[in-house]
C-alpha positions as CSV (number, residue, x, y, z in Angstrom):
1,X,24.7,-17.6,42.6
2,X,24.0,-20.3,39.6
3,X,20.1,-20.3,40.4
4,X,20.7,-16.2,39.9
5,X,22.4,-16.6,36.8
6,X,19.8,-19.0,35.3
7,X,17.3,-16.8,36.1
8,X,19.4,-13.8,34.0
9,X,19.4,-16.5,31.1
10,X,15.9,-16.7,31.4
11,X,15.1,-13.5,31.3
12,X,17.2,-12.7,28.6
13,X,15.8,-15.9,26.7
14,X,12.4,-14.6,27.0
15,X,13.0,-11.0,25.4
16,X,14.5,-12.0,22.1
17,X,11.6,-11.7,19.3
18,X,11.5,-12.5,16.5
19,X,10.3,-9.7,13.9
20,X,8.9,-10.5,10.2
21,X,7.9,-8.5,7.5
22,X,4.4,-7.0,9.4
23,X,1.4,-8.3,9.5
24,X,0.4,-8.2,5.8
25,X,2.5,-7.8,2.4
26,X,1.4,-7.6,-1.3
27,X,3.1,-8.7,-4.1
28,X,2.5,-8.7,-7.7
29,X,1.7,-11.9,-10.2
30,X,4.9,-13.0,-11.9
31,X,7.4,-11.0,-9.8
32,X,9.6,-11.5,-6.5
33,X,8.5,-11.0,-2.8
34,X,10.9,-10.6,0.3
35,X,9.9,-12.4,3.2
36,X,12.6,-10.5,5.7
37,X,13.1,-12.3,9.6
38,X,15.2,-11.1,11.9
39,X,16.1,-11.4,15.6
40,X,15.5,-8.4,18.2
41,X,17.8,-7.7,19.9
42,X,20.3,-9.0,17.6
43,X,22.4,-11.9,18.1
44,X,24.3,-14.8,15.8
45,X,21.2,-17.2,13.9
46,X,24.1,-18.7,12.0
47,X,23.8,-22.4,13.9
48,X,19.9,-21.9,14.7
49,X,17.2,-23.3,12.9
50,X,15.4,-21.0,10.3
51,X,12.4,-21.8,8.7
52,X,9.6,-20.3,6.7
53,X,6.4,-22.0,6.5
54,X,2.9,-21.6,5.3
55,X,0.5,-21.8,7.8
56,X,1.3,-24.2,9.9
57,X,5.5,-25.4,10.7
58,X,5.1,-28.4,8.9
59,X,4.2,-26.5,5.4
60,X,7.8,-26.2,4.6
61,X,8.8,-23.0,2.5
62,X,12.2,-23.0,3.3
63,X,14.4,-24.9,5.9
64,X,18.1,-23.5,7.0
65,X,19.5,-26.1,9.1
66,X,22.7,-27.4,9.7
67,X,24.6,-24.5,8.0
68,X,23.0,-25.4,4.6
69,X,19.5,-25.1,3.2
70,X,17.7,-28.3,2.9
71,X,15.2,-29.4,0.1
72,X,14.0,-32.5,1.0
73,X,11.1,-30.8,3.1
74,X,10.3,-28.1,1.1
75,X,6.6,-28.0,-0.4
76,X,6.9,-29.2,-3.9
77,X,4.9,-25.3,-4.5
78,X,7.7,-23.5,-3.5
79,X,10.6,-25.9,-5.3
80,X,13.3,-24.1,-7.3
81,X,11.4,-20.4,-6.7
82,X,13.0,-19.8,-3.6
83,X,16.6,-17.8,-2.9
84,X,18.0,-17.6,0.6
85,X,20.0,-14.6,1.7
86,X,22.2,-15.2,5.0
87,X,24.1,-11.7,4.5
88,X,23.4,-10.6,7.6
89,X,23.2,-13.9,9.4
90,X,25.7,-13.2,12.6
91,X,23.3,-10.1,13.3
92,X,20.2,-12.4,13.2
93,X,18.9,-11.1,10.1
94,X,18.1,-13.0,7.0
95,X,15.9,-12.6,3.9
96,X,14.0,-15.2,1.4
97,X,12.9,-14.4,-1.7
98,X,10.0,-16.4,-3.8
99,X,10.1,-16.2,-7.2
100,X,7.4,-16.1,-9.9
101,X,4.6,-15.3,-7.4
102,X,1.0,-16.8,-8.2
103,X,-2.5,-16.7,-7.1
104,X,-1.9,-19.6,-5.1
105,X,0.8,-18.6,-3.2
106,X,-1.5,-16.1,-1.7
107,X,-2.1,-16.9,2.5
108,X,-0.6,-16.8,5.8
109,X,3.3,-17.5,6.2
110,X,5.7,-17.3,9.2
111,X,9.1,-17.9,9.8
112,X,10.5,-19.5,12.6
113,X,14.1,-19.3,14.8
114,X,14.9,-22.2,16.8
115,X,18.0,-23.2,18.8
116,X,18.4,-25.5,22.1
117,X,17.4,-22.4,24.3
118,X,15.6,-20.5,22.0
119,X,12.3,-20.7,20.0
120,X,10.2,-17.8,18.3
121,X,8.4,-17.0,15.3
122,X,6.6,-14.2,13.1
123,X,3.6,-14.3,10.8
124,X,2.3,-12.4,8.3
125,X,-0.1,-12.1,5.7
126,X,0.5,-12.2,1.8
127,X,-2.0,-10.6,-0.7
128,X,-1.8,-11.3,-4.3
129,X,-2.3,-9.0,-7.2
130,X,-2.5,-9.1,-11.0
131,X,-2.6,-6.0,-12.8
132,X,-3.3,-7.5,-16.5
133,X,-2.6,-7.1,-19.8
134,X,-3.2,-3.7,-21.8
135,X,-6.9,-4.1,-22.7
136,X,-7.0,-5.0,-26.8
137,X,-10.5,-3.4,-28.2
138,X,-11.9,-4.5,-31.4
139,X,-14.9,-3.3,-33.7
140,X,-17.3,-6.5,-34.2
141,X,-20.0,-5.0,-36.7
142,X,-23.0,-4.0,-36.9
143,X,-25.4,-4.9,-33.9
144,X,-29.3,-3.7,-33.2
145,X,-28.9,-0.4,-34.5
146,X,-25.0,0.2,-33.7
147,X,-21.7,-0.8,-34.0
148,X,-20.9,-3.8,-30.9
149,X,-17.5,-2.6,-29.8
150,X,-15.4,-5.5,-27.7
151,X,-12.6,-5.6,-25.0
152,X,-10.5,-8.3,-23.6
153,X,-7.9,-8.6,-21.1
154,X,-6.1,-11.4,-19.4
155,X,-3.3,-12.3,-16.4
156,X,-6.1,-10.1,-13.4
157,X,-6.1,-11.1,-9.9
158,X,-8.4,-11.1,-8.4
159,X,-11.9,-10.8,-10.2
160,X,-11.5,-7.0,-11.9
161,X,-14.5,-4.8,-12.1
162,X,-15.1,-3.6,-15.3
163,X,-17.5,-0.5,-16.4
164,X,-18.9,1.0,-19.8
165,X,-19.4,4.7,-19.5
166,X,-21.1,7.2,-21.8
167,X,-20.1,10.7,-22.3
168,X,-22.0,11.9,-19.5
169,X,-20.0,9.1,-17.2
170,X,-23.5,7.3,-17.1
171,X,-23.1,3.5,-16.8
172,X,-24.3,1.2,-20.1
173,X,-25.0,-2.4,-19.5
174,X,-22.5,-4.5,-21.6
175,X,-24.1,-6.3,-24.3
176,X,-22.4,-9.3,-23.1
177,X,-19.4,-10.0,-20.9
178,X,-17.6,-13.0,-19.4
179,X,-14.6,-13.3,-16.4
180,X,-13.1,-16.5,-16.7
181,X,-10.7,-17.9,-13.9
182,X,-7.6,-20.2,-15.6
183,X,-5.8,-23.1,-14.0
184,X,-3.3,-20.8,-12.7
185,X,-6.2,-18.6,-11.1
186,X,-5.9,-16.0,-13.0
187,X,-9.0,-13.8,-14.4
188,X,-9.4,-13.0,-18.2
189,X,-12.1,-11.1,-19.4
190,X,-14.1,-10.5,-22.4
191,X,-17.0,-7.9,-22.8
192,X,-18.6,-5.6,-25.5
193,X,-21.1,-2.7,-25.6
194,X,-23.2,-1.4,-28.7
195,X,-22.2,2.0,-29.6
196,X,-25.0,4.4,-31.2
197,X,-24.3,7.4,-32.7
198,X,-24.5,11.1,-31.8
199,X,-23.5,11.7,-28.0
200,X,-23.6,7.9,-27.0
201,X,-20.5,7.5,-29.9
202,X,-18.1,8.6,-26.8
203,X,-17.7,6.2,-24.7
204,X,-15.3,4.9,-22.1
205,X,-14.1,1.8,-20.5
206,X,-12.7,1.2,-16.6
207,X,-11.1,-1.9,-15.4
208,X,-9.8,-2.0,-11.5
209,X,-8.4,-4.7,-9.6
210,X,-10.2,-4.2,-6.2
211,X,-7.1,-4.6,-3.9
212,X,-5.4,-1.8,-5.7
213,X,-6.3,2.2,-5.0
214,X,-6.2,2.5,-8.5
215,X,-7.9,2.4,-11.9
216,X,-7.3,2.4,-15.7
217,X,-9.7,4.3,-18.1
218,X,-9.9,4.4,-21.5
219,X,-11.1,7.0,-23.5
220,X,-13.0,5.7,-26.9
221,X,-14.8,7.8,-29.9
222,X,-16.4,5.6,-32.9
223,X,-16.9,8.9,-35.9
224,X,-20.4,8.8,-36.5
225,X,-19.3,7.9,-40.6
226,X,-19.2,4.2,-39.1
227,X,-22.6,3.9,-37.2
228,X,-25.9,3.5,-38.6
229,X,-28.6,6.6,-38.9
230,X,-32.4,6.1,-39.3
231,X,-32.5,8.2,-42.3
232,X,-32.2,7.8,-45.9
233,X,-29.6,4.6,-46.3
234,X,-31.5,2.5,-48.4
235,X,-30.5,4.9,-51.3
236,X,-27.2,4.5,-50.8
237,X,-27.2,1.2,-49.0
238,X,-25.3,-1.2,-51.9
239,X,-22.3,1.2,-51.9
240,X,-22.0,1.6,-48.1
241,X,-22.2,-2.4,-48.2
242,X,-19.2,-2.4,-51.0
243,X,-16.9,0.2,-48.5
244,X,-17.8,-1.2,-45.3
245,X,-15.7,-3.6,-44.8
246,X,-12.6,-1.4,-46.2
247,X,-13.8,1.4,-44.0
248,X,-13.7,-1.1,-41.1
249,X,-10.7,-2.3,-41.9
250,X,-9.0,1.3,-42.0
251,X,-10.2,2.1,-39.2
252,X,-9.1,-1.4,-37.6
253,X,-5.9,-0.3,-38.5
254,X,-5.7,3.0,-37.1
255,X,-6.9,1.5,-34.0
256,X,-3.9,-1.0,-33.4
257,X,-1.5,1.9,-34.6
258,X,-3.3,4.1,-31.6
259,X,-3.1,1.1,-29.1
260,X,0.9,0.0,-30.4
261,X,2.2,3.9,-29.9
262,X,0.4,3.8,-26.4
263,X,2.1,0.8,-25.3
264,X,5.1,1.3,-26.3
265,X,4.8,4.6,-24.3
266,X,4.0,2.7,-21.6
267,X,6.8,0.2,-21.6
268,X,9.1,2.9,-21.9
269,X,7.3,4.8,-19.3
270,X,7.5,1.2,-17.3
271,X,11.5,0.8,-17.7
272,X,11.7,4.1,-15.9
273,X,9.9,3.3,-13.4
274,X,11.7,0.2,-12.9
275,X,15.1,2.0,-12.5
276,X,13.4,4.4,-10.0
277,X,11.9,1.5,-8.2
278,X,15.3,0.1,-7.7
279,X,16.8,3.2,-6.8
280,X,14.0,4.1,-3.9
281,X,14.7,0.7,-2.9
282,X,18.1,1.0,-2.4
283,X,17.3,4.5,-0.6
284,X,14.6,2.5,1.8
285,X,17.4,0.0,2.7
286,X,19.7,2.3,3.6
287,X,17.0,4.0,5.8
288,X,16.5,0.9,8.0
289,X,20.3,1.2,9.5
290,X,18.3,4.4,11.8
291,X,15.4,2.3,13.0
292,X,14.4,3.6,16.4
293,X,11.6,2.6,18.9
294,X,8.8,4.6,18.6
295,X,6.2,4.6,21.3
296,X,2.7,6.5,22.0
297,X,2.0,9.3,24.7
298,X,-1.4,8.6,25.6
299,X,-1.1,12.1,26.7
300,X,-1.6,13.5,23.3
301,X,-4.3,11.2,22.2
302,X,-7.8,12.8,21.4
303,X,-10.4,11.0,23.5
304,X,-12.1,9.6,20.6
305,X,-9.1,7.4,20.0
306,X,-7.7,4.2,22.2
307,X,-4.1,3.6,22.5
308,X,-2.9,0.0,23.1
309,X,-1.5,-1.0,26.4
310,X,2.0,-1.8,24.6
311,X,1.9,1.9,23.2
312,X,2.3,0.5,19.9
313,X,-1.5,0.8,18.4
314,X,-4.0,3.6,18.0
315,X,-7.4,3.0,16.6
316,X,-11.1,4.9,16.9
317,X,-13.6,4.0,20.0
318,X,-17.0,3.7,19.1
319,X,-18.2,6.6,21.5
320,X,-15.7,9.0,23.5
321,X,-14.6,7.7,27.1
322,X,-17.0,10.0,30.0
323,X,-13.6,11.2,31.1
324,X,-13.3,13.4,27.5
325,X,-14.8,16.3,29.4
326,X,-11.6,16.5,32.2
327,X,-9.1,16.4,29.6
328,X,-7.1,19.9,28.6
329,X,-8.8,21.6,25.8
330,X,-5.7,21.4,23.7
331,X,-5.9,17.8,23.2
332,X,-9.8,17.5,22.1
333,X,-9.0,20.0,18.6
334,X,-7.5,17.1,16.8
335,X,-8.2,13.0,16.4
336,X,-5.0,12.3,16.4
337,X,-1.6,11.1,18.6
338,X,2.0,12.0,19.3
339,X,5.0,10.0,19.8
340,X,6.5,10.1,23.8
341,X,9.6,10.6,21.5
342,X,11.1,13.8,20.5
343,X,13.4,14.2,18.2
344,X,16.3,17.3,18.2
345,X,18.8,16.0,16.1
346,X,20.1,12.9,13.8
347,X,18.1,10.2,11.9
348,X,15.4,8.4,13.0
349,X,13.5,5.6,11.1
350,X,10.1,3.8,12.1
351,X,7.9,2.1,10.4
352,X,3.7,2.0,10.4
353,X,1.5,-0.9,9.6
354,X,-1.9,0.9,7.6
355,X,-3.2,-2.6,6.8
356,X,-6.3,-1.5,4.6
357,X,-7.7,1.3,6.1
358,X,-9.2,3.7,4.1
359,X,-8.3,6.7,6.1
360,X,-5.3,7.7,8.0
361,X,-2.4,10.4,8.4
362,X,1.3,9.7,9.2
363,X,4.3,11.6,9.6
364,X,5.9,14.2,12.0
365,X,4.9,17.4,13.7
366,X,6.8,20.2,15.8
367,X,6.4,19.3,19.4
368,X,4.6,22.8,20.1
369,X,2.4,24.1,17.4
370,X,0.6,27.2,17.3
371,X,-3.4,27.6,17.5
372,X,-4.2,28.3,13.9
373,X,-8.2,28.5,12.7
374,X,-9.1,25.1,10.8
375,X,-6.3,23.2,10.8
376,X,-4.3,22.1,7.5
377,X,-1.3,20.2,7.8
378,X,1.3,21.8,6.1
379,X,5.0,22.7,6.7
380,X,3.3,26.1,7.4
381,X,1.8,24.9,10.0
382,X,4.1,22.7,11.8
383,X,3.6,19.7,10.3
384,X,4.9,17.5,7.5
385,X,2.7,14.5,6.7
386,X,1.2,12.1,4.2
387,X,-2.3,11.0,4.2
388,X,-5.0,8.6,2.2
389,X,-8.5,9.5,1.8
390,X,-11.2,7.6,1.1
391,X,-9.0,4.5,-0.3
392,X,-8.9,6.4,-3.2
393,X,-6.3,9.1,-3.4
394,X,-2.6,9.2,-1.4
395,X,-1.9,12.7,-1.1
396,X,0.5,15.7,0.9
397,X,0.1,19.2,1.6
398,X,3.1,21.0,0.5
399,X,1.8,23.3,1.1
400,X,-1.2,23.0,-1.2
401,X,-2.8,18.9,-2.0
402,X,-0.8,17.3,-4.2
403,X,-1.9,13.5,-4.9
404,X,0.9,10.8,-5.2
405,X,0.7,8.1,-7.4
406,X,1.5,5.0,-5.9
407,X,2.2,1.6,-8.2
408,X,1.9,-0.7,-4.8
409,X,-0.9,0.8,-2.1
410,X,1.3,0.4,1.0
411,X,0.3,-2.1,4.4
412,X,3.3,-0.6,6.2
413,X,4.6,2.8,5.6
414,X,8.2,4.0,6.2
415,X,9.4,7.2,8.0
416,X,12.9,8.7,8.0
417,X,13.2,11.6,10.1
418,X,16.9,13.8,8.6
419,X,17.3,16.1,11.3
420,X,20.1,18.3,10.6
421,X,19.1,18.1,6.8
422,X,16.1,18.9,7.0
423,X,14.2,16.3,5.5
424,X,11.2,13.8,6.6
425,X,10.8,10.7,3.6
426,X,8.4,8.5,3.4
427,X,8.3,4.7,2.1
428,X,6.2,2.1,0.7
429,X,7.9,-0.7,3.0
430,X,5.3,-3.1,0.8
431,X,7.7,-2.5,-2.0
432,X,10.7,-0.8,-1.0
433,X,9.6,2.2,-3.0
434,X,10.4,6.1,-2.1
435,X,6.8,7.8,-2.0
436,X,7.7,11.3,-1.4
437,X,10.1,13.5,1.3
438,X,9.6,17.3,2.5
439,X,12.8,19.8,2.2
440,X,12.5,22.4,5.4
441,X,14.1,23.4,8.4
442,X,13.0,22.4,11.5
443,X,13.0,25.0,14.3
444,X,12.2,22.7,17.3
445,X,11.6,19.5,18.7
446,X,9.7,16.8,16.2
447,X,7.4,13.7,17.2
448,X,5.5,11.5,15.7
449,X,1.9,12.0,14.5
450,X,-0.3,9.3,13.7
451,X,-4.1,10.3,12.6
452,X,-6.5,6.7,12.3
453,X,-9.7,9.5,11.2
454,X,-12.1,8.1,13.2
455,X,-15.0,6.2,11.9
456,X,-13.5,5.5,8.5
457,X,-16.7,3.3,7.3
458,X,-14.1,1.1,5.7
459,X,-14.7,-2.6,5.8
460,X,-11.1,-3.0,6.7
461,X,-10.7,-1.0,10.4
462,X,-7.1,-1.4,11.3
463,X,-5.5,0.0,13.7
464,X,-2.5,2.5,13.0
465,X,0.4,-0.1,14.4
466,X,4.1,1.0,15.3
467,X,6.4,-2.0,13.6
468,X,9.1,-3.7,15.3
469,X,12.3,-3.1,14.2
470,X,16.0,-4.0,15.0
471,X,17.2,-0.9,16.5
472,X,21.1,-0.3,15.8
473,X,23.4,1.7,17.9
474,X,22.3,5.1,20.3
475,X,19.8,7.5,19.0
476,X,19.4,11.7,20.5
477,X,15.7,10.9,22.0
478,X,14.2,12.7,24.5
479,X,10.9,11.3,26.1
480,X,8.4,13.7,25.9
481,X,7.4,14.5,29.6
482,X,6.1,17.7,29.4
483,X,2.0,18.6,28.9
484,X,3.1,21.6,26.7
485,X,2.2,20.2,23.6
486,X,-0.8,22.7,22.0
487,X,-3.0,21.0,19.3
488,X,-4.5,23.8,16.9
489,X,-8.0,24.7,16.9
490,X,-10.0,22.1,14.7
491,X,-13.6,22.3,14.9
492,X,-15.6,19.0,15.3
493,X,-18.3,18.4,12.8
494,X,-22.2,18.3,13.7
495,X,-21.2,14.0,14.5
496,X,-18.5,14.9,16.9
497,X,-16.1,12.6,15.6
498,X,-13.5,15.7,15.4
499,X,-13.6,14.7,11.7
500,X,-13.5,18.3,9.7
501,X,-15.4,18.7,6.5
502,X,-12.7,19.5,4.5
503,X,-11.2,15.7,4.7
């Protein structure tokens, strides 16, 4: 009998995990991040051992021992930035937040659990980012037959990439230009282009931080009264020298007016989207409580696409399986993938880790959809989703495109399912952030749909990945048995990925 019950202890023991914030996180320079840990299933972590670490164990982060958090260890990196949040301790779950984030903080972290008959840990992946300052633009003079027009910027990580553009969206090599890394590691740059007059007076100026799907642009005219012609000047030439420089200096003047009205519309614009940051956070939170396990029907899976053994994972083969030929026509329409789940009622609430790929589709469908002709995925037809395309543009069909702007691209991207309301919201789990939620009524069984798009050409190929998450209380889910499930008729392009034209 003890031998029996050991074995039960064991076997208990060795199904607790231990779940982190995903496999990757971003966080901005000079803000906060949330490194969340909890235990699954849950269970008291009040008299266990917590501790975050970079790297490697020994890199402390954070150390909860004792009933108390300890300093002593703690890198001198991470001194004074870090807040520890044992709310939710007797469940298991606990939070730490790092202040002030850097350049350098930027790496690999884990958090760790440890008792006398229990060890386990989680690790993840922190990017950086710096968006910048506004760029400041400034007229330098005269220069080989133009005016030399200069921008600088400061506080980027990583390395931006900037562009001059003419007015045909041509590229012009800068006349000079220099990105300079700090002691903090972050970039500041300075670059200027000579502006001519007629059609090449128009010009505009791009500046991206290449981990973020997004771009500023600026829009810039210099009136051809301030840019040199090749004819007659030297007539006039001793009283355009006398009312240059008060020319330049008016229009110096107007220019910091333009730039001060835009950014004070931008900082107003900002505090607004503060508060509705912290709002969709609070709406994301609350979303958690009706975290379910979500699982994948191989079933449903186009052949072009491999599912993990653990049902979690879905990503593109290189060439269709020989067994693609045997399987129902229904599933060969569409590269995509159901849930075994189906959901009839309630609120249900998983979570997908996108990494960096530049392709994908996420959300839920009806469990039997009608054959239409090329598919779009709308609430028309049965499905409510969000997608990215090309690493470019986040966008839904509602029912026609309409493209999201997102402050944070998201690594792991929430779904609540509102039954009985109606309503399928999505999250940015990077940042806690409400992205955008569909108002319908359903009229039969949902699952899950996950779409990798095959062959994405990306240079970052995740996988699609289910998250693990604590799952609270009972949930209405039925497993999804049946083969009934009918994909709409999608035809493949000339490549055969299943890949239409149209995305």
């Amino acid at each position: 009998m003890f031998p029996y019950i050991l074995f039960l202890q064991r076997l208990f023991i060795t199904e607790v995990k231990v779940l982190g914030p995903g496999e990757s996180m971003l966080a901005f320079v000079g803000e906060m991040v949330e490194f969340p840990c909890h235990l699954s299933p849950y269970q008291d972590a009040e008299h266990m051992e917590i501790r975050w670490f970079r790297t490697q164990v020994s890199n402390v982060v954070y150390l909860y021992q004792g009933q108390q958090g300890l300093s002593s260890p703690q890198m001198m990196q991470f001194r004074n930035r870090t807040i520890f949040k044992a709310n939710g301790i007797a469940d298991g779950s606990v939070t730490l937040h790092i202040l002030n984030v850097a350049p350098s903080d930027e790496g690999r972290y884990g958090c760790r659990f440890l008792s006398p008959n229990f060890s386990g840990e989680a690790m993840w992946e922190l990017e950086v980012a710096g968006l910048g300052s506004v760029p400041h633009f400034s007229l330098e003079g005269f220069n080989e037959g133009g005016i030399q027009l200069r921008c600088s910027s400061s506080g980027w990580y990583p390395k931006p990439k900037v562009q001059w553009r003419d007015h045909q969206g041509q590229c012009l090599p800068p006349e000079s230009e220099a990105i300079i890394q700090n002691a903090q590691g972050l970039f500041s740059l300075d670059t200027s282009v000579i502006v001519r007059g007629g059609a090449y007076s128009n010009v505009s100026f791009s500046i991206q931080n290449p981990l973020l799907a997004q771009k500023k642009e600026f829009a810039l005219q210099v009136a051809d009264v301030f840019l040199p012609r090749t004819s007659p000047w030297k007539k006039a030439f001793l009283g355009t020298l006398v009312a240059l420089p008060l020319s330049l200096a008016v229009l110096t003047i107007l220019a910091l007016q333009y730039f001060y009205k835009q950014r004070c519309s931008q900082e107003r614009l900002q505090t607004e989207l503060d508060w509705r940051r912290s709002e969709g956070q609070a709406e994301w939170r609350a979303a958690q409580q009706y975290a379910v396990d979500v699982t994948l029907d191989p079933i449903t899976a186009h052949p072009s696409l491999e599912v993990s053994d653990d049902l979690k994972s879905v990503s593109s083969r290189a060439e269709a399986p020989s067994f693609a030929a045997h399987r129902p026509q229904r599933f060969l329409e569409q590269t995509c993938v159901l849930s075994r789940e189906r959901f009839c009622s309630g609120r249900h609430y998983w979570e997908v880790h996108v990494g960096r790929r530049s392709r994908w589709f996420l959300g839920a469908c009806l469990e039997s959809v009608e054959r239409l002709g090329p598919a779009r995925l709308s609430p028309a037809a049965g499905y409510w989703v969000m997608g990215l395309w090309n690493s470019c543009e986040y966008f839904v069909l509602d029912p026609q495109r309409v493209a999201l702007a997102l402050r944070v691209p998201p690594r792991r991207v929430g779904v609540l399912l509102d039954y009985e309301a109606g309503k399928l919201s999505f999250f940015n789990a990077s940042d806690g952030t409400h992205i955008f939620t569909f108002t319908d009524t359903f009229s039969g069984a949902l699952c899950a749909y996950f779409r990798p798009r095959a062959h994405d050409g990306s240079e970052h190929p995740d996988p699609l990945s289910i998250c693990s998450l604590p799952v609270r209380g009972p949930h209405v889910i039925e497993e999804n048995d049946s083969d009934h499930w009918l994909q709409p008729y999608e035809p493949l392009d000339p490549d055969g990925t299943g890949d239409e034209a149209l995305w």
